[in-house]
C-alpha positions in Angstrom: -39.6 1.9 -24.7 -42.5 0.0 -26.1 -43.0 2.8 -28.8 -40.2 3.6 -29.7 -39.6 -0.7 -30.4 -42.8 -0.4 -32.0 -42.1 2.2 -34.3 -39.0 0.3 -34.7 -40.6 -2.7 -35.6 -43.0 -0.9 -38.6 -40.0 0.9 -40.0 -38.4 -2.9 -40.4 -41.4 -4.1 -42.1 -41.6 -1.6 -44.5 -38.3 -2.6 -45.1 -38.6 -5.9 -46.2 -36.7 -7.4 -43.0 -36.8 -10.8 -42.9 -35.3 -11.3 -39.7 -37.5 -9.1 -37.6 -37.9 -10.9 -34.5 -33.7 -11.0 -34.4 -33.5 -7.3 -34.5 -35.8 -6.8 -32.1 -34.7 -9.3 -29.8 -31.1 -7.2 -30.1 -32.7 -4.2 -29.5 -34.5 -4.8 -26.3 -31.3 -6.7 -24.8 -29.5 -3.3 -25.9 -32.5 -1.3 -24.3 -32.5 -3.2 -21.2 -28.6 -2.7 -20.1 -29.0 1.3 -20.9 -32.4 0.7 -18.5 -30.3 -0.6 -15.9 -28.1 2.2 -16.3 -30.6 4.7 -15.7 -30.1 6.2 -19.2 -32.6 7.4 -22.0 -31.5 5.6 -25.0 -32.3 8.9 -27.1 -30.2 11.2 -25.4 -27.0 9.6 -24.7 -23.8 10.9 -25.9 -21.8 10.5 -28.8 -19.4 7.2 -28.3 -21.9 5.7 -25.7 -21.8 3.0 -28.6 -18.1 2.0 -27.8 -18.9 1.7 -24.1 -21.7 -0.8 -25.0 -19.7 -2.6 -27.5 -16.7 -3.2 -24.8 -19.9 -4.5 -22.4 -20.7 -6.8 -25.2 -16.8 -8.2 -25.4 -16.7 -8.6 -21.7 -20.2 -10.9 -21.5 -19.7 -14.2 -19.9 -20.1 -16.9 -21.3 -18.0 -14.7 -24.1 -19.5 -13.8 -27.5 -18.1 -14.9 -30.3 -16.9 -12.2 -32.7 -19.8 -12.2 -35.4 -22.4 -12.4 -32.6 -20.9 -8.9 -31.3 -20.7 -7.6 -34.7 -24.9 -8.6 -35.3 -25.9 -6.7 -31.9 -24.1 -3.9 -32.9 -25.6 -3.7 -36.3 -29.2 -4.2 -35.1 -28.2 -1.2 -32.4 -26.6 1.3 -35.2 -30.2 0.3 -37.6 -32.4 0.8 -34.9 -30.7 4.2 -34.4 -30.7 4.9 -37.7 -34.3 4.7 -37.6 -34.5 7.4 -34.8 -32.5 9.8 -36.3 -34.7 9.7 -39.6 -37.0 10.5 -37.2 -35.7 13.2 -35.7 -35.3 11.5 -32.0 -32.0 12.2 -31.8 -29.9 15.3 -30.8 -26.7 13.3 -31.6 -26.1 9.2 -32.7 -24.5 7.2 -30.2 -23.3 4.8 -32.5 -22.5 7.0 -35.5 -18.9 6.2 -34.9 -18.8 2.8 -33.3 -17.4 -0.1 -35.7 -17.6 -3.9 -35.6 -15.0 -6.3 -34.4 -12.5 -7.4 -37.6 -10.6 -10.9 -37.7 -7.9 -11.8 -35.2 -7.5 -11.6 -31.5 -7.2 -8.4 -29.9 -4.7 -6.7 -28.1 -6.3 -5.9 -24.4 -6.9 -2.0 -23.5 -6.1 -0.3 -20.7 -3.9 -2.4 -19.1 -2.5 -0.7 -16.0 1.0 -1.4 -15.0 1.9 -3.2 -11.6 2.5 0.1 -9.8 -0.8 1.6 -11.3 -3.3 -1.7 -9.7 -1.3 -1.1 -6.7 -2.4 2.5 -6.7 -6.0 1.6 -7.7 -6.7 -1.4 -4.8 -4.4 0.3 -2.3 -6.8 3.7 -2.2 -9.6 2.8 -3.0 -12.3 5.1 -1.9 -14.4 3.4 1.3 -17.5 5.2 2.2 -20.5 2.3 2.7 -20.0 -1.4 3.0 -20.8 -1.9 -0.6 -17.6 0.3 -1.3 -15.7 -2.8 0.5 -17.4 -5.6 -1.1 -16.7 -3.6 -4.5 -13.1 -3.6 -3.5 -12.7 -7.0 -1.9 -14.5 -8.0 -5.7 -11.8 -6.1 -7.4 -9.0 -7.5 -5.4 -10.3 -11.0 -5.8 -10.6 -10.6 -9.8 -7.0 -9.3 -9.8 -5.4 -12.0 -7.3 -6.6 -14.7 -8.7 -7.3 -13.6 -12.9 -11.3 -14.4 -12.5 -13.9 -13.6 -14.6 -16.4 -11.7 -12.7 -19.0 -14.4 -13.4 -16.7 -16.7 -11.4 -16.4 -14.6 -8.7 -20.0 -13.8 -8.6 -20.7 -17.5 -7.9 -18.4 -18.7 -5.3 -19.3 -19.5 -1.4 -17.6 -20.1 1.6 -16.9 -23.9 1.0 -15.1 -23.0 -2.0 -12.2 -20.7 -0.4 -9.3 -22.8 1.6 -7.7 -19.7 2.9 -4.9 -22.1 4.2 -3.7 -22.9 0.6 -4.7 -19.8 -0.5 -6.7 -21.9 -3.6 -10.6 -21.2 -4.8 -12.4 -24.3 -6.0 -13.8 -22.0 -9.0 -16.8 -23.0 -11.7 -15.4 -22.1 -15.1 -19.1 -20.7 -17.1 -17.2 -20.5 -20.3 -16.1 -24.4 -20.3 -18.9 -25.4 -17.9 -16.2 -27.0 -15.6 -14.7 -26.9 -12.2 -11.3 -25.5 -12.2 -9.1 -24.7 -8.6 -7.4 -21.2 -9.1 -4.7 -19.9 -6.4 -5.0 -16.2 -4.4 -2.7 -13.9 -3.5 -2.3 -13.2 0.3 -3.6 -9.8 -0.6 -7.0 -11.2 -1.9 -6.8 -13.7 0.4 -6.6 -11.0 3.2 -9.2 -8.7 1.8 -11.4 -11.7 1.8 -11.4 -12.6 5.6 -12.1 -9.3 6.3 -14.6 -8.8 4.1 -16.4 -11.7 5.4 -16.0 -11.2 8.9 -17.3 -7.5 9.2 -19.4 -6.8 6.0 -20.6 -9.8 4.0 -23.7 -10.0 6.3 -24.3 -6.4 5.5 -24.4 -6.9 1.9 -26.6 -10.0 1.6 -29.8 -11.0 2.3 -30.5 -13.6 4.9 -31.4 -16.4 2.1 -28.0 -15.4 0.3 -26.3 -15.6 3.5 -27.8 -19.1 4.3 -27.0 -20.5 0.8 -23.1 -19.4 1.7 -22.9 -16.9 -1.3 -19.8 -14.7 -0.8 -21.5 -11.7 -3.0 -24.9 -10.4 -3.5 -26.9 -12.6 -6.2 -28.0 -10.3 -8.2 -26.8 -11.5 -11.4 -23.0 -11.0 -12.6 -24.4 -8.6 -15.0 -25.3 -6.4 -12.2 -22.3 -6.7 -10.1 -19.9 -6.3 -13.4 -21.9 -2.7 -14.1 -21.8 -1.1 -10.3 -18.4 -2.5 -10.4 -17.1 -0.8 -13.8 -19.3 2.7 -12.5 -17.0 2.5 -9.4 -14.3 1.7 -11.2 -15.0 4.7 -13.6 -14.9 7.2 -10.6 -11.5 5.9 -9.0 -9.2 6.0 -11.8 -10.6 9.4 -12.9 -10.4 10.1 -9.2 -6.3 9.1 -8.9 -5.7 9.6 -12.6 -5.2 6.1 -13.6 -6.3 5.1 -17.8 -10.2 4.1 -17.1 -10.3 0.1 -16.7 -13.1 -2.1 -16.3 -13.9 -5.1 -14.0 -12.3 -7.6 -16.7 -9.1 -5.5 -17.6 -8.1 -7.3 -13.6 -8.1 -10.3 -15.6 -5.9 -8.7 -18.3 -4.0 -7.2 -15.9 -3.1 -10.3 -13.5 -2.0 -12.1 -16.5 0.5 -10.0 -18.1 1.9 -8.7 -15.0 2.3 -12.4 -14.3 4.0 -13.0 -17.4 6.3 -9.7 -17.0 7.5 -11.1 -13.8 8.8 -14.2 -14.9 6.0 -16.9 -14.9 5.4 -19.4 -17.7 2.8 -18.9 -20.5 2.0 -22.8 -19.6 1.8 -21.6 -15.8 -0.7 -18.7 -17.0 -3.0 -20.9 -19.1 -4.0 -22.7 -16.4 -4.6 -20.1 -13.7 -6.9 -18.3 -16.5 -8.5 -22.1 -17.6 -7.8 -21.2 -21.1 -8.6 -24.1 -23.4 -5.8 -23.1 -26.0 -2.7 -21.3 -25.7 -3.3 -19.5 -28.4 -5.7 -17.2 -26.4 -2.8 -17.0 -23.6 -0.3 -15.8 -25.7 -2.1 -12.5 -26.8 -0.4 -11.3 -23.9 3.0 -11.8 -24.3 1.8 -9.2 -27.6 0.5 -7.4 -24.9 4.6 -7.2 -23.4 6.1 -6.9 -27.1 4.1 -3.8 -27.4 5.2 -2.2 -24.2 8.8 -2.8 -25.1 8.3 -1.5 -28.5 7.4 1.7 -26.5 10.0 1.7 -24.7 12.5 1.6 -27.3 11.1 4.0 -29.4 10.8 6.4 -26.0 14.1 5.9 -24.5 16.4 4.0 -27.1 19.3 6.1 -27.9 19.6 5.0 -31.2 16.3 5.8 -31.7 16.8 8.9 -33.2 20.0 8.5 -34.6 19.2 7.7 -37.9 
C-alpha cells in the first residue's frame, strides 16, 4: 500500500497538484475500507467502484453530496494513475459516476412480504449469525441508522413501552424511537442467550448491546451477510441502511403520516421524509403501466 500511495503521490507532483495532501488523505480512507475487506485494490472487479460509492452514501454522520463526489474523484485519479501504469487488469471505477443535484430515490427497497422473507429465514449458524439478525431486525423495527444501533445499552431499551432512548449522530441529539414487538422480541432473546457470547467482558460491563468495534465494522459484516441471504432466497441485494428505507416507506404505504414518519426517522426537515412518498408514486407508476388496462389501449 505504501508504494503504490507513493508512486501515487510522485505522479501528483508531477502534475502540478496543489492539493496533494487531500488526494492522498482520500486515497488511503478508500484503501483502508478495501483493507478491511480483505481485497487487493488492483485486482478488484469492474463496478467495485459503485459498491464503494453506495458505502460512501451510507457513512454516518452522512456526507454531503460534493464531499462524495471529491472521494470519488481522488479514487477514479488515483486509478487512473495505475492503469497508466499497467497495474490494472481491469478499472474498478472506469464506470462509476458522481452524485448530480437533488435527492435520490432509495434502491432496493424490498416490499413488506420480501423483509418478512429476509428476517423470517435468516440463515443461523454461530452466535454472530444472531446478533447479525437481531441488528437487522432492530434497524428495520425501529428505522435506525446502524450507528444508532451500534451505540445503545441496556439502560436505553424499555421493553415494556417498546421505546429506545436513541443518540441521533447526525444531529448530535437524544431522540426516543418506538420497536416493533418483533424487534422487541428478537432483542430479549438475543440478550438473554448470546449477547455475552458476542462481547468482551469490558463491553459487557459498560452495558453495550453490540460488539464495539466501530459502526463501520458492524455496517460491512452486516451488508456481507446481508449479500449472501438475498442471493441465497432470491431477494434484490439490500444493505444495512435500505432497513431504514425500508421501515419508512412500508410505514407510509400502510397508512401512517409523513409527520408521524419524520419523527420516528429524527429527520430535521420534511423535505428529506417526503422522498419516500416518491419512493410510493413510483411503485404505482409501475403498477399501472404493468396491470392498467388502459394501458395499452391507446
Amino acid at each position: 500500500m505504501k508504494e503504490l500511495l507513493s508512486g501515487y503521490k510522485l505522479s501528483l507532483q508531477a502534475q502540478g497538484v496543489r492539493t496533494i495532501s487531500e488526494y492522498l488523505r482520500g486515497v488511503t480512507e478508500y484503501l483502508d475500507y478495501v483493507t478491511e475487506l480483505n481485497l487487493d485494490p488492483c485486482l478488484l472487479p469492474e463496478g467495485f467502484g459503485d459498491e464503494y460509492r453506495s458505502h460512501l452514501i451510507h457513512r454516518e454522520p452522512p456526507l454531503s453530496r460534493g464531499t462524495i463526489n471529491n472521494k470519488l474523484n481522488r479514487v477514479r485519479s488515483f486509478y487512473r494513475h495505475l492503469s497508466k501504469k499497467g497495474m490494472l487488469l481491469s478499472n474498478p471505477f472506469a464506470e462509476t459516476k458522481g452524485l448530480s443535484g437533488g435527492l435520490n430515490i432509495p434502491k432496493n427497497i424490498l416490499t413488506i412480504e420480501q423483509t418478512g422473507q429476509l428476517l423470517d429465514n435468516f440463515g443461523i449458524k454461530r452466535d454472530e449469525d444472531f446478533m447479525y439478525l437481531t441488528l437487522a431486525e432492530l434497524l428495520y423495527g425501529s428505522a435506525l441508522r446502524i450507528s444508532e444501533a451500534a451505540a445503545l445499552k441496556l439502560d436505553d431499551i424499555d421493553y415494556e413501552s417498546r421505546i429506545l432512548n436513541v443518540w441521533d449522530f447526525k444531529n448530535d441529539k437524544p431522540r426516543r424511537a418506538p420497536a416493533s414487538e418483533a424487534s422487541i422480541r428478537r432483542l430479549r432473546a438475543y440478550c438473554r442467550t448470546t449477547r455475552e457470547a458476542v462481547l468482551t467482558p469490558k463491553e459487557q460491563a459498560a452495558g453495550f448491546i453490540f460488539p464495539q468495534r466501530g459502526s463501520t465494522t458492524l455496517r460491512t459484516h452486516l451488508n456481507r451477510i446481508l449479500k449472501t441471504e438475498c442471493r441465497r432466497l432470491g431477494l434484490p441485494v439490500i444493505t444495512s441502511h435500505s432497513f431504514r428505507h425500508c421501515a419508512a416507506t412500508h410505514m407510509l404505504k400502510k397508512g401512517a403520516g409523513i409527520r408521524q414518519v419524520q419523527a420516528m426517522l429524527g429527520h430535521e426537515k420534511i423535505s428529506t421524509t417526503q422522498i419516500y412518498t416518491r419512493v410510493i408514486t413510483e411503485d404505482l407508476k409501475t403498477l399501472v403501466a404493468e396491470f392498467h388496462p388502459r394501458e395499452a389501449a391507446v
